[in-house]
N, C-alpha and C positions, 0 to 999 in steps of 0.2 A: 673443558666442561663449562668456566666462565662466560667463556665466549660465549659457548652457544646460549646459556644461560641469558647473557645479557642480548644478544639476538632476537631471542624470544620473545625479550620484555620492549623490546624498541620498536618489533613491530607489531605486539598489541597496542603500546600508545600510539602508535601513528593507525590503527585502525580506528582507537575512538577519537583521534581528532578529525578523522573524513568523514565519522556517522553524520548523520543529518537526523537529528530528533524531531519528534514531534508531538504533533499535541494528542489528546485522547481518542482512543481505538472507538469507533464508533461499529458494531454487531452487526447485520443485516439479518431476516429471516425471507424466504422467499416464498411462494409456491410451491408445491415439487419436490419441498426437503430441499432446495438449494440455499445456500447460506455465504456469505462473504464479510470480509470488515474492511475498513479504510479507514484511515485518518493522513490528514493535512501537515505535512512537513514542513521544516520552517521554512524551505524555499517556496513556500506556498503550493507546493503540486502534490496533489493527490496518490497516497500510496494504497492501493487497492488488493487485498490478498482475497484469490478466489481461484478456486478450482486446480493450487496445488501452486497456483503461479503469482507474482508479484510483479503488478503491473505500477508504474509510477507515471500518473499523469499531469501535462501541466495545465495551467489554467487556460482554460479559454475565453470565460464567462464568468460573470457573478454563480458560484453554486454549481459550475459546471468546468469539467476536464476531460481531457481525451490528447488519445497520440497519435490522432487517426484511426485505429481498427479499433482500440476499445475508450468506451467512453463509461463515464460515471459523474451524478450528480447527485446534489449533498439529500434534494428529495429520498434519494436510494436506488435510483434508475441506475441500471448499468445492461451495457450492452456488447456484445465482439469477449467476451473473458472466459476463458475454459470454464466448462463446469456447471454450464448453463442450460437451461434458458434463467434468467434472473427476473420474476414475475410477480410484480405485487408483490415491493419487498416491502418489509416493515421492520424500525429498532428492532434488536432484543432478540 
């Protein structure tokens, strides 16, 4: 029962030493009732949650990210992300 005890606890600290934090969750509101948030990870790329999924993108541009099929900028534009259309978004 140690064991596994200690098991247990070795691989939650090796889960928070791989997190990647980041800075504050920014809201979106859309059009449509669509809604998403993202905020900026320390490796700089964009962590995008919308439409059920968690999209991480990197920089491309000043204020802007994509992986190729979805894309997101810090305006609030996003595009290609379940859950959409994301339309005249705004904070909050």
């Amino acid at each position: 029962m140690k064991k596994l005890l200690l098991a247990a606890a070795l691989v939650s600290l090796a889960a928070c030493a791989t997190a990647t934090p980041g800075g504050p969750r920014t809201d979106w509101s859309c059009d449509g009732g669509a809604a998403y948030s993202a905020r900026i990870n320390s490796n700089g790329a964009a962590e995008v949650f919308a439409g059920g999924q968690v999209y991480t993108l990197p920089a491309t541009s000043a204020g802007r990210y994509s992986n190729g099929a979805v894309s997101y900028s810090d305006d609030g534009a996003l595009g290609g992300a379940r859950g959409g259309p994301y339309t005249n978004c705004r904070r909050g």
